[in-house]
mmJSON file of the N, C-alpha and C atoms, coordinates in Angstrom:
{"data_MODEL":{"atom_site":{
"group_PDB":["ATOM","ATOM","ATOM","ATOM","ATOM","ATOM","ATOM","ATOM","ATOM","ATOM","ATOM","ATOM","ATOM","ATOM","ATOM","ATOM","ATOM","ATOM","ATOM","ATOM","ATOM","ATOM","ATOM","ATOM","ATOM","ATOM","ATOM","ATOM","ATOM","ATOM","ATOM","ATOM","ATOM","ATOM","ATOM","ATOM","ATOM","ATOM","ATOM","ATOM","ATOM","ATOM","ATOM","ATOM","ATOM","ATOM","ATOM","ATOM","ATOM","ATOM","ATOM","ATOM","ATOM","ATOM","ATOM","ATOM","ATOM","ATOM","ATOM","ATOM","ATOM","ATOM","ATOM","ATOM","ATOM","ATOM","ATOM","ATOM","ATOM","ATOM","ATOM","ATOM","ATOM","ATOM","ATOM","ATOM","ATOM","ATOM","ATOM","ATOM","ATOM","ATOM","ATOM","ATOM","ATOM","ATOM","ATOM","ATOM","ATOM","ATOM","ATOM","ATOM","ATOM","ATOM","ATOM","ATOM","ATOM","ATOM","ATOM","ATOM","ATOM","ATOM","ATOM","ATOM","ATOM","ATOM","ATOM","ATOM","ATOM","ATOM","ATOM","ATOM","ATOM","ATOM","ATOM","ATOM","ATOM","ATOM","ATOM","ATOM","ATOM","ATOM","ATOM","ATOM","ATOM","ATOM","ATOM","ATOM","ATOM","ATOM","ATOM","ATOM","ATOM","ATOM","ATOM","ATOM","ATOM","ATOM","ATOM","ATOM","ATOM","ATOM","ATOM","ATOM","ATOM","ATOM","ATOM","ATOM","ATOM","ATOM","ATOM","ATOM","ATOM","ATOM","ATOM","ATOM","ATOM","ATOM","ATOM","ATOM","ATOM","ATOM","ATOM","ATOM","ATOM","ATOM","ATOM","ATOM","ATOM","ATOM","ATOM","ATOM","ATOM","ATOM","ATOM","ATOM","ATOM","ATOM","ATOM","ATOM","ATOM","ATOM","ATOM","ATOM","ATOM","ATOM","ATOM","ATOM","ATOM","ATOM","ATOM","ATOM","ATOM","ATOM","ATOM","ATOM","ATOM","ATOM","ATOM","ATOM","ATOM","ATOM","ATOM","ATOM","ATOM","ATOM","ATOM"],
"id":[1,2,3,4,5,6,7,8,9,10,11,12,13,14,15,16,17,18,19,20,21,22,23,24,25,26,27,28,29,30,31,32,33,34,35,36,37,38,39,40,41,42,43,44,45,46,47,48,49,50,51,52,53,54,55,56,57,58,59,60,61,62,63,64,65,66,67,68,69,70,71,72,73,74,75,76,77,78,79,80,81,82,83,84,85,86,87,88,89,90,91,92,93,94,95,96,97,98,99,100,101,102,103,104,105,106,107,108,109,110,111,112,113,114,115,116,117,118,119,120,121,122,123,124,125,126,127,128,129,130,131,132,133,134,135,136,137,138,139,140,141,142,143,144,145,146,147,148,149,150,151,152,153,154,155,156,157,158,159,160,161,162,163,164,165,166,167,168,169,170,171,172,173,174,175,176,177,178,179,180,181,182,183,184,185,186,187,188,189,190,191,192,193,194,195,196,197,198,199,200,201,202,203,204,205,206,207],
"type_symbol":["N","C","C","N","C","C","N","C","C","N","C","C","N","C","C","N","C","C","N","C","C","N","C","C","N","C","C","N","C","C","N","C","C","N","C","C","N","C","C","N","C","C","N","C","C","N","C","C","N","C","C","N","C","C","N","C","C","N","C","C","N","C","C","N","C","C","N","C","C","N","C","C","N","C","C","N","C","C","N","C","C","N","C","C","N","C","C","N","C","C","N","C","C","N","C","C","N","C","C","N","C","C","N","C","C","N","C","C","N","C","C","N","C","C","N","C","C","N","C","C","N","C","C","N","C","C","N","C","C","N","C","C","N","C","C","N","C","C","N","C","C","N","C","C","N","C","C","N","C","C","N","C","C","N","C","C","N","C","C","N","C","C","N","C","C","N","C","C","N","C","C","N","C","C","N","C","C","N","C","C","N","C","C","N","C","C","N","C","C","N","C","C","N","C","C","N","C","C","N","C","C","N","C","C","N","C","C"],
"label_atom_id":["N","CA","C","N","CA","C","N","CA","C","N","CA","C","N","CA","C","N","CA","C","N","CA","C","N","CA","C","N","CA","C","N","CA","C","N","CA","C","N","CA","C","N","CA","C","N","CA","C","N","CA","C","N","CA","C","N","CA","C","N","CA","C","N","CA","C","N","CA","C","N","CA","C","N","CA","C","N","CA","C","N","CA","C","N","CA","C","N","CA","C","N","CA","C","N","CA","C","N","CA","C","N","CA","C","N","CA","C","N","CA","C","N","CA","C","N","CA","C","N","CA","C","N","CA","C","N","CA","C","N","CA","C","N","CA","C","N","CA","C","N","CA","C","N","CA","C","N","CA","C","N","CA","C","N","CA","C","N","CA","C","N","CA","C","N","CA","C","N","CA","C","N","CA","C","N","CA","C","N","CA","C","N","CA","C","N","CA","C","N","CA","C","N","CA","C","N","CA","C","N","CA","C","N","CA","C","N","CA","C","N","CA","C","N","CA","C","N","CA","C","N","CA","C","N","CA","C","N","CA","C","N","CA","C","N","CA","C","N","CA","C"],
"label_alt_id":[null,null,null,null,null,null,null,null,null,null,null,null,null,null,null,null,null,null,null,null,null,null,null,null,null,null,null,null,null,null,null,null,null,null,null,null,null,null,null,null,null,null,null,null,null,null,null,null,null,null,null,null,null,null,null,null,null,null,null,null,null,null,null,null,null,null,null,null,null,null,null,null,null,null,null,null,null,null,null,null,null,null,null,null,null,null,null,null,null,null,null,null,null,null,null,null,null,null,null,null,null,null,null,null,null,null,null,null,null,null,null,null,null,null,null,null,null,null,null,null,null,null,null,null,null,null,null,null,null,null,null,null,null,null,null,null,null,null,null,null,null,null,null,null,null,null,null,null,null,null,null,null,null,null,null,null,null,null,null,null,null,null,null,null,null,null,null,null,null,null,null,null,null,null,null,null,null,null,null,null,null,null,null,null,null,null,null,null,null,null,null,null,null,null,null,null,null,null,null,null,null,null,null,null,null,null,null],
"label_comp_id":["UNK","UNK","UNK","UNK","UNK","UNK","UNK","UNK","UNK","UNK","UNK","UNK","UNK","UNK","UNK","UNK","UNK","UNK","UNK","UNK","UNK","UNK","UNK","UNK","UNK","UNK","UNK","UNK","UNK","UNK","UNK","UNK","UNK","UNK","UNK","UNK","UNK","UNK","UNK","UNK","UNK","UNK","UNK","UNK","UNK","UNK","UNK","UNK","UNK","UNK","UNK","UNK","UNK","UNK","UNK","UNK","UNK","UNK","UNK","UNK","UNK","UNK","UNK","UNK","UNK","UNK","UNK","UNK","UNK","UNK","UNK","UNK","UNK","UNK","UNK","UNK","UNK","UNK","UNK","UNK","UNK","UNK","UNK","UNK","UNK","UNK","UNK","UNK","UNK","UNK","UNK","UNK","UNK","UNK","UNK","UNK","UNK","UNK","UNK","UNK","UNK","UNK","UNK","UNK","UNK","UNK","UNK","UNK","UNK","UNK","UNK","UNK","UNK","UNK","UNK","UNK","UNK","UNK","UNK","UNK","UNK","UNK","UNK","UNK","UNK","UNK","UNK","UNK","UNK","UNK","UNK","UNK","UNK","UNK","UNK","UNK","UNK","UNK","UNK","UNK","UNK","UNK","UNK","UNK","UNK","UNK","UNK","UNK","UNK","UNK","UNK","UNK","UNK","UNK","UNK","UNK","UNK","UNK","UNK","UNK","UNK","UNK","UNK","UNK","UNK","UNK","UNK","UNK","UNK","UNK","UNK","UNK","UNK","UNK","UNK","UNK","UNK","UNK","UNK","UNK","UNK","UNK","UNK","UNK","UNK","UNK","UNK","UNK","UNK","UNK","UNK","UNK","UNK","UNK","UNK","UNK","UNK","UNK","UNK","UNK","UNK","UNK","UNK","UNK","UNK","UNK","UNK"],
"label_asym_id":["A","A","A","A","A","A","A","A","A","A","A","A","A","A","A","A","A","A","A","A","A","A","A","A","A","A","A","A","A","A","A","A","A","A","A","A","A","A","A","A","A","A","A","A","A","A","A","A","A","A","A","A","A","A","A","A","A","A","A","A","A","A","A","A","A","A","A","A","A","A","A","A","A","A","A","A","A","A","A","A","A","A","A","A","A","A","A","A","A","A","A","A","A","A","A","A","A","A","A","A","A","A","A","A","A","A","A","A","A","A","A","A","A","A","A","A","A","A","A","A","A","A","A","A","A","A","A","A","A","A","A","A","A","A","A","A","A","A","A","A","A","A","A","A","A","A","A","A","A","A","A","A","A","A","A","A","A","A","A","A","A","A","A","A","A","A","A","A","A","A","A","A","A","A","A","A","A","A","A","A","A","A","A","A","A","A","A","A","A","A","A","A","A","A","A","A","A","A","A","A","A","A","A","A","A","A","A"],
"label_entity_id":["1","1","1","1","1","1","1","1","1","1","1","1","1","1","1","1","1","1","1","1","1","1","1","1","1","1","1","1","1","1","1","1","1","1","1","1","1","1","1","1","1","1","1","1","1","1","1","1","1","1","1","1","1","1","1","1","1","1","1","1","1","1","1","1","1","1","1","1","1","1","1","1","1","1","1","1","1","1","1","1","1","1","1","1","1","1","1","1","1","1","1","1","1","1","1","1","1","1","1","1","1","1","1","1","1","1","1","1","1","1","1","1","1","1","1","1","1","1","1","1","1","1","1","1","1","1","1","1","1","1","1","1","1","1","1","1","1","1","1","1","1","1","1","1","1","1","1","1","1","1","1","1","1","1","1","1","1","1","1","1","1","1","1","1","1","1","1","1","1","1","1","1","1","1","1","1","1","1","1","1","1","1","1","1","1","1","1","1","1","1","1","1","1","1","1","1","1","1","1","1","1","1","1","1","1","1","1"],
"label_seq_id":[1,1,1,2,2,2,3,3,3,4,4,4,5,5,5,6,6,6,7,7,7,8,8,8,9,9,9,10,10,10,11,11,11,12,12,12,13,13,13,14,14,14,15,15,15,16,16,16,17,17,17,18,18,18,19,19,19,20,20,20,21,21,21,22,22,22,23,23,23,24,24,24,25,25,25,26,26,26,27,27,27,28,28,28,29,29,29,30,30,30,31,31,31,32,32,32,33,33,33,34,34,34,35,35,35,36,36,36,37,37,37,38,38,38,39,39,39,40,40,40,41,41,41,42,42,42,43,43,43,44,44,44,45,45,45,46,46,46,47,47,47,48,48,48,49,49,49,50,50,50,51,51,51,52,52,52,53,53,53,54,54,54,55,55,55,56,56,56,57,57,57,58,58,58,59,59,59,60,60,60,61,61,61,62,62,62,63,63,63,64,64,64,65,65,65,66,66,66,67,67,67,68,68,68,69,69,69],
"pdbx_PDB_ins_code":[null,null,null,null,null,null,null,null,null,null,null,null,null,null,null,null,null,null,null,null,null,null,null,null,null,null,null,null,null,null,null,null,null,null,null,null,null,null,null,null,null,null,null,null,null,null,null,null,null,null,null,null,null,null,null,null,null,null,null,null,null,null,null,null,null,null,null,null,null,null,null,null,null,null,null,null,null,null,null,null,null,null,null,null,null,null,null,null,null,null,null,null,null,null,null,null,null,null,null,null,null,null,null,null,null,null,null,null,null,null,null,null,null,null,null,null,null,null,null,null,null,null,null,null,null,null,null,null,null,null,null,null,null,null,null,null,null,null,null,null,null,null,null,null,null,null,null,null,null,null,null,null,null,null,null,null,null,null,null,null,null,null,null,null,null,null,null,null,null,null,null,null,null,null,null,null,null,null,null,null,null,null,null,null,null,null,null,null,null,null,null,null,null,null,null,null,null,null,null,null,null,null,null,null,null,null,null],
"Cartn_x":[83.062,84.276,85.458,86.315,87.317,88.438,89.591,90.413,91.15,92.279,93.296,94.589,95.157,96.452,96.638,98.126,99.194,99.777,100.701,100.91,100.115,99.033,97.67,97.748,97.771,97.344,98.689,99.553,101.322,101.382,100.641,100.982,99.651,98.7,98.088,98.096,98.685,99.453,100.35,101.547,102.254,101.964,101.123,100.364,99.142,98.381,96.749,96.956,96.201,96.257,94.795,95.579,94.685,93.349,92.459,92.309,92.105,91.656,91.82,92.879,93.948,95.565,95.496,94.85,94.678,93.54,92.378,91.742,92.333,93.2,94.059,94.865,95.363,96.651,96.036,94.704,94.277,93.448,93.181,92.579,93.438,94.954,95.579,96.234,96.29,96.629,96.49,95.351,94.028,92.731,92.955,92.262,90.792,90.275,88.997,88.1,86.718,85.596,85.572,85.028,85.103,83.728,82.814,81.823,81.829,82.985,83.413,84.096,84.904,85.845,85.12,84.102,83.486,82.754,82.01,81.137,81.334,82.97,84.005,83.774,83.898,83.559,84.425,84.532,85.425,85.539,84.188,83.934,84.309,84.876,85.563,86.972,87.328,89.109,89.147,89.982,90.738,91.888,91.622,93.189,94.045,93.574,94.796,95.41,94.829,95.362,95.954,95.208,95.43,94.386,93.874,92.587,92.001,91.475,90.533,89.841,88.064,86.96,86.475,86.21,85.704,84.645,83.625,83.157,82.422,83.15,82.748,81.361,80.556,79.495,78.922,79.969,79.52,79.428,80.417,80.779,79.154,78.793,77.574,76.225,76.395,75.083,75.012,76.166,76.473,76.118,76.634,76.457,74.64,74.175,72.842,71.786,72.647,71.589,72.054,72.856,72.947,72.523,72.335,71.844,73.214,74.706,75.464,75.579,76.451,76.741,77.469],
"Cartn_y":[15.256,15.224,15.432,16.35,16.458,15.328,16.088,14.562,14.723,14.137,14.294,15.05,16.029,16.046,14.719,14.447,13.6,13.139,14.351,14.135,13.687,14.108,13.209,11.803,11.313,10.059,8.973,9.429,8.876,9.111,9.868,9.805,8.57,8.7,7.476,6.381,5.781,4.632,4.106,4.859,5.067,4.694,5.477,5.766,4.809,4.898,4.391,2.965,2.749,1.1,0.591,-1.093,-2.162,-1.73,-2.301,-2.427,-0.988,0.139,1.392,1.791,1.607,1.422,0.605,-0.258,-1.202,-0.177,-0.038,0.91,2.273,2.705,4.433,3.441,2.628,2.233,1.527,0.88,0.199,1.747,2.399,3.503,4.471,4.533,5.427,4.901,3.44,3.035,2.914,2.301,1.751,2.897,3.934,4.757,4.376,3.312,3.079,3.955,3.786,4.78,4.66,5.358,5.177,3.911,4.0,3.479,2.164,1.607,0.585,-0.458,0.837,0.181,-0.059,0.771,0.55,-1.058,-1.357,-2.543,-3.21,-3.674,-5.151,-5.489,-7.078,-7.508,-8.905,-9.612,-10.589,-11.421,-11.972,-12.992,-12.815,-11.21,-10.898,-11.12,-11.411,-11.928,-13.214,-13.487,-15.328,-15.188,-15.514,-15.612,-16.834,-17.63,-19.173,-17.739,-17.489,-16.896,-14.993,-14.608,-12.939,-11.624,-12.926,-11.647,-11.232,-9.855,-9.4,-9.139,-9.448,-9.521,-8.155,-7.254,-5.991,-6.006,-5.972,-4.869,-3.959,-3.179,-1.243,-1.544,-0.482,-0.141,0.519,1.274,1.981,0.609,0.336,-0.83,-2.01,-1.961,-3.111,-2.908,-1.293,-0.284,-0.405,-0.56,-0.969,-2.059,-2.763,-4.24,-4.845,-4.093,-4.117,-3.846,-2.595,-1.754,-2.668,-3.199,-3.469,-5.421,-6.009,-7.123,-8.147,-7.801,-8.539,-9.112,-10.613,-11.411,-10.728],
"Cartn_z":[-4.147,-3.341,-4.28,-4.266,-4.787,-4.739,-6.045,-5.844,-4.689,-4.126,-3.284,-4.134,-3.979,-4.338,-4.148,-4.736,-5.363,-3.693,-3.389,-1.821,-0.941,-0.605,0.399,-0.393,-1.515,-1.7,-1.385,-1.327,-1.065,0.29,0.86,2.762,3.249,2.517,2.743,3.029,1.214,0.722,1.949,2.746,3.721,4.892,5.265,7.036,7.323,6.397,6.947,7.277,8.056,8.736,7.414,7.235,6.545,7.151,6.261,4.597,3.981,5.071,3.876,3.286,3.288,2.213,1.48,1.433,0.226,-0.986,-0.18,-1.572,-2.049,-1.36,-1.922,-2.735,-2.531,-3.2,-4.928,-4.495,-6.009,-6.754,-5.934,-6.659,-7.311,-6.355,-7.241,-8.539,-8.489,-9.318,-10.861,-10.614,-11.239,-12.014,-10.982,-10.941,-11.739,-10.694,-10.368,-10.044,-10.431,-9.617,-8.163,-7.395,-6.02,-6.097,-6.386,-6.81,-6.585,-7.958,-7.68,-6.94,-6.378,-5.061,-4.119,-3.306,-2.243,-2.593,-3.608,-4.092,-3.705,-3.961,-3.933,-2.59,-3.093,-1.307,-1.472,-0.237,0.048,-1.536,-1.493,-3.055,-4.349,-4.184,-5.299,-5.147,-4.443,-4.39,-3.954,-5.306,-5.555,-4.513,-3.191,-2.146,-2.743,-3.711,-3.915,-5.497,-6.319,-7.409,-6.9,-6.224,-5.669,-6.584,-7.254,-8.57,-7.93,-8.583,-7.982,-9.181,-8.879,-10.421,-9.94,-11.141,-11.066,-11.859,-12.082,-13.185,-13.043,-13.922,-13.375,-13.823,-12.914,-13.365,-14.771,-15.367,-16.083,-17.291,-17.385,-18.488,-18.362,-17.102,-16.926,-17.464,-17.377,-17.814,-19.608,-19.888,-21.552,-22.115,-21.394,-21.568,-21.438,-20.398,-20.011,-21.064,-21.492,-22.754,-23.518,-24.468,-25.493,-25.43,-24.715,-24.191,-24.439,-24.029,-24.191,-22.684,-23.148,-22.037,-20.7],
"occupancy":[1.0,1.0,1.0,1.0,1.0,1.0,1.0,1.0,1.0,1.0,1.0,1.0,1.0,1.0,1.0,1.0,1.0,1.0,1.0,1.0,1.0,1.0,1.0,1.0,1.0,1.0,1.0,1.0,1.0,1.0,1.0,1.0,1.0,1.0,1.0,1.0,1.0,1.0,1.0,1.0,1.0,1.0,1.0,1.0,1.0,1.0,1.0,1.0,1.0,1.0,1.0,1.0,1.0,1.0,1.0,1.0,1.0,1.0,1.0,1.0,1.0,1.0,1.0,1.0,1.0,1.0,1.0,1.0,1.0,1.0,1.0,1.0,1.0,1.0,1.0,1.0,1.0,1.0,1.0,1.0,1.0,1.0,1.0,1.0,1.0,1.0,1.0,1.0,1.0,1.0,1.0,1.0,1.0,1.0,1.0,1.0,1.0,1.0,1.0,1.0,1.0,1.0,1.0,1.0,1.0,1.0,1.0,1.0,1.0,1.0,1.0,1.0,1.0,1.0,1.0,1.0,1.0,1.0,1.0,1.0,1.0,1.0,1.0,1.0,1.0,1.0,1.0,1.0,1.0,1.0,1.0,1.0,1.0,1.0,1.0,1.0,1.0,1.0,1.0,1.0,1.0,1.0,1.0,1.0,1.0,1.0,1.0,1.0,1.0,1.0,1.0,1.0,1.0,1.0,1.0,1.0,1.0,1.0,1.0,1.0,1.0,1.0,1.0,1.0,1.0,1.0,1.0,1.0,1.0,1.0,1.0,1.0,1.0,1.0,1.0,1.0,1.0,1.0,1.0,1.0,1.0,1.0,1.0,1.0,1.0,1.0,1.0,1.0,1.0,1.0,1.0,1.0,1.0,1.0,1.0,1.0,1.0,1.0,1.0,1.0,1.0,1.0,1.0,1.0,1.0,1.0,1.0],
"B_iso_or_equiv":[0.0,0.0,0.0,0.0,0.0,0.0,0.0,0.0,0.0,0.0,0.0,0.0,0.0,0.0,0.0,0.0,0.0,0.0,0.0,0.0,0.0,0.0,0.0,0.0,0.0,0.0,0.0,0.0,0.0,0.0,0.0,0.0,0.0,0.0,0.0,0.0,0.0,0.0,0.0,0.0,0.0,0.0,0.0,0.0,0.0,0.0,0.0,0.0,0.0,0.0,0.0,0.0,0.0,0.0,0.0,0.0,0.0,0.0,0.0,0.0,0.0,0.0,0.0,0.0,0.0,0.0,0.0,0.0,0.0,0.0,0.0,0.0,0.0,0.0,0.0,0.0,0.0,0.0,0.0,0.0,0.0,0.0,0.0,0.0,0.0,0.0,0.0,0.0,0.0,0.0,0.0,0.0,0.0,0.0,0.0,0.0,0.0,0.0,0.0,0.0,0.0,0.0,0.0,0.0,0.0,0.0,0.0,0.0,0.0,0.0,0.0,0.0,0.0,0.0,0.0,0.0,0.0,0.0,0.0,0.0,0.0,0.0,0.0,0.0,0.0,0.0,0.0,0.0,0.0,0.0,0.0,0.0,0.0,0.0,0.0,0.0,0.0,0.0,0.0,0.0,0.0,0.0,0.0,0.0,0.0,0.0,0.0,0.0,0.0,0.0,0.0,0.0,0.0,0.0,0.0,0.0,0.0,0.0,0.0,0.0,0.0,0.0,0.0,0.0,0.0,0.0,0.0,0.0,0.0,0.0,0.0,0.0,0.0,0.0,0.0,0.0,0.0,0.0,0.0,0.0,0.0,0.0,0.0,0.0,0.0,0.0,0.0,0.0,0.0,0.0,0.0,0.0,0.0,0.0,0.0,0.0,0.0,0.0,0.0,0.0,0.0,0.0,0.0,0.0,0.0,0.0,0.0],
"pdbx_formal_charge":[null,null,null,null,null,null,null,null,null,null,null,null,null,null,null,null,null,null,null,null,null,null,null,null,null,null,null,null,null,null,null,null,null,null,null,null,null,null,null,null,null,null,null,null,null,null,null,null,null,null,null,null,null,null,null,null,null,null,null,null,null,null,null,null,null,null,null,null,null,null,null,null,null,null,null,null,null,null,null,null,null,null,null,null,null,null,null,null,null,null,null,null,null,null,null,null,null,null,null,null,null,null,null,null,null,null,null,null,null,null,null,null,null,null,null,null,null,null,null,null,null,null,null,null,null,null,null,null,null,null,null,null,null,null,null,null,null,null,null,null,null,null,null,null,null,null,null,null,null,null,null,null,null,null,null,null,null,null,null,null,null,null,null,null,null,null,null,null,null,null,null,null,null,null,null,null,null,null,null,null,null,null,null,null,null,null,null,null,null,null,null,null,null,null,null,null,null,null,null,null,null,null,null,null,null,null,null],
"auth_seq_id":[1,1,1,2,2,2,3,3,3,4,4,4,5,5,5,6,6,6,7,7,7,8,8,8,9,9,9,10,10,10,11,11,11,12,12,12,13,13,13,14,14,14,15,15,15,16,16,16,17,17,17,18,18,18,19,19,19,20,20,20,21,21,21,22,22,22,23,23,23,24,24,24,25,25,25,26,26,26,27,27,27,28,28,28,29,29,29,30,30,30,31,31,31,32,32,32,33,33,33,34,34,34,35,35,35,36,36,36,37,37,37,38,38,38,39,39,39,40,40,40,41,41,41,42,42,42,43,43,43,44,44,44,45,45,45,46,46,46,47,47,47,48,48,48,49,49,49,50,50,50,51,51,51,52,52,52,53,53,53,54,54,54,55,55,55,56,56,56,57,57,57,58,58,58,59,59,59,60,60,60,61,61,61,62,62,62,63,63,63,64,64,64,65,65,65,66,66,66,67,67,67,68,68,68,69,69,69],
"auth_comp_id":["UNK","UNK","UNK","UNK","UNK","UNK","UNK","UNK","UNK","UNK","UNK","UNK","UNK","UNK","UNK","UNK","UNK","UNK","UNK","UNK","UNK","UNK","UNK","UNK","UNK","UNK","UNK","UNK","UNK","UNK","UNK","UNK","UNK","UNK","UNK","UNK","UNK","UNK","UNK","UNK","UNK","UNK","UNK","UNK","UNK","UNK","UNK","UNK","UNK","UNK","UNK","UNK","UNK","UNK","UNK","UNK","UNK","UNK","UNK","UNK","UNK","UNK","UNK","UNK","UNK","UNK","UNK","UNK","UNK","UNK","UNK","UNK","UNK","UNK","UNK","UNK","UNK","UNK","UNK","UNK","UNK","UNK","UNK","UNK","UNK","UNK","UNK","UNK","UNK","UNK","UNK","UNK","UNK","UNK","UNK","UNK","UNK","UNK","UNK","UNK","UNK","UNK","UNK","UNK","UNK","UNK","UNK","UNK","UNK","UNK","UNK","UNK","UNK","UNK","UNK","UNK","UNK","UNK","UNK","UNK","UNK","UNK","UNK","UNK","UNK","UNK","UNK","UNK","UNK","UNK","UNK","UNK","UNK","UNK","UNK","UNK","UNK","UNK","UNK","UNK","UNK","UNK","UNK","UNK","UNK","UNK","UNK","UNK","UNK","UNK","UNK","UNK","UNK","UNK","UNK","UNK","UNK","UNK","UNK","UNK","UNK","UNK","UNK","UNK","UNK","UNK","UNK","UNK","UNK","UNK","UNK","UNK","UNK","UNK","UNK","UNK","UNK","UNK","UNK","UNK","UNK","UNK","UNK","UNK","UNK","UNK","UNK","UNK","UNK","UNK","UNK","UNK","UNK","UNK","UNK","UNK","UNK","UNK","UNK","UNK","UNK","UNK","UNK","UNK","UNK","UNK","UNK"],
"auth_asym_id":["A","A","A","A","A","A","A","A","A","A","A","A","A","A","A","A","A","A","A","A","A","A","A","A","A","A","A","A","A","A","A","A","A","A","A","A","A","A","A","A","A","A","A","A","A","A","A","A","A","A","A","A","A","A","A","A","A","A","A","A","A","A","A","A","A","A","A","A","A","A","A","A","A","A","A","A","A","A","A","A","A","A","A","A","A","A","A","A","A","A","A","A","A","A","A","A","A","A","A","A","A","A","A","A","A","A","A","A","A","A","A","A","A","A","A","A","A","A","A","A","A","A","A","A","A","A","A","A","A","A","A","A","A","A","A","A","A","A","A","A","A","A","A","A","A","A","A","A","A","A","A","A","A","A","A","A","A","A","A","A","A","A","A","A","A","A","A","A","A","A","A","A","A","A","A","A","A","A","A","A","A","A","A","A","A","A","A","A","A","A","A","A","A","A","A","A","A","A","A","A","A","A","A","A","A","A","A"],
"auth_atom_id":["N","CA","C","N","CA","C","N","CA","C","N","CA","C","N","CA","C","N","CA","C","N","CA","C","N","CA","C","N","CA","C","N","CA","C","N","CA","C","N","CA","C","N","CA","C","N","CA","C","N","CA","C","N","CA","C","N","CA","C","N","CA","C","N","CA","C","N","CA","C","N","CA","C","N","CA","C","N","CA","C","N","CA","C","N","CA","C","N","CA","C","N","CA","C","N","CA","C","N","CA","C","N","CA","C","N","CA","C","N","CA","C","N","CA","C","N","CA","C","N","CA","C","N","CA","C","N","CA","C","N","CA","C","N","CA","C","N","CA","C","N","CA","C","N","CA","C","N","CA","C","N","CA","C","N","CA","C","N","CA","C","N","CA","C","N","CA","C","N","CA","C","N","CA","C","N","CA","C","N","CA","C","N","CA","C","N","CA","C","N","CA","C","N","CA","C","N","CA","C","N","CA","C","N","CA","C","N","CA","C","N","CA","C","N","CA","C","N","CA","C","N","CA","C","N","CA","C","N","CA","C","N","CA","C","N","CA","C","N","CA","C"],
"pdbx_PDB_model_num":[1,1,1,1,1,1,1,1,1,1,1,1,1,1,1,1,1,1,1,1,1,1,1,1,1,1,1,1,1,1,1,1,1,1,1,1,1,1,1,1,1,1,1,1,1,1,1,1,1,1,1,1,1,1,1,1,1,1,1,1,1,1,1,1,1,1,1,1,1,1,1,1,1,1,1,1,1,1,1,1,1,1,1,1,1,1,1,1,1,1,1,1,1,1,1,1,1,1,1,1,1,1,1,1,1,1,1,1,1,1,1,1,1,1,1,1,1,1,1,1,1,1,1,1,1,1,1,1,1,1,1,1,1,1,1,1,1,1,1,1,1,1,1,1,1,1,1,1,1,1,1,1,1,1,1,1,1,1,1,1,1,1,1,1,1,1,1,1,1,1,1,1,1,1,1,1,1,1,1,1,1,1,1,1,1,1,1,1,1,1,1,1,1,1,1,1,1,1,1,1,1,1,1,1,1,1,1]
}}}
């Protein structure tokens, strides 16, 4: 899937009704894998703090191979 122009991702951000404006907006940001964004699920967001815990896949596949914590 190609990227979005610049413009499609700012009429998004804009227009789209919750929660898909929330992932254009952390993706354009952030510029996260799609991968990763789709993953995230409620348990990953602290609502008393506002965090959100990620970890990319690719980074886990590293961590995996090399037998770190």
């Amino acid at each position: 899937i190609p990227a979005w122009p610049e413009a499609h991702a700012r009429h998004a951000m804009r227009a789209w009704p919750e929660p898909e404006r929330r992932v254009i907006v952390m993706n354009f940001y952030i510029g996260q894998r799609r991968g990763d964004l789709t993953r995230l699920r409620w348990a990953d967001h602290d609502a008393r703090t506002g965090v959100i815990t990620l970890q990319p896949e690719k980074t886990a596949r590293r961590r995996n191979a090399k037998g770190l914590p």
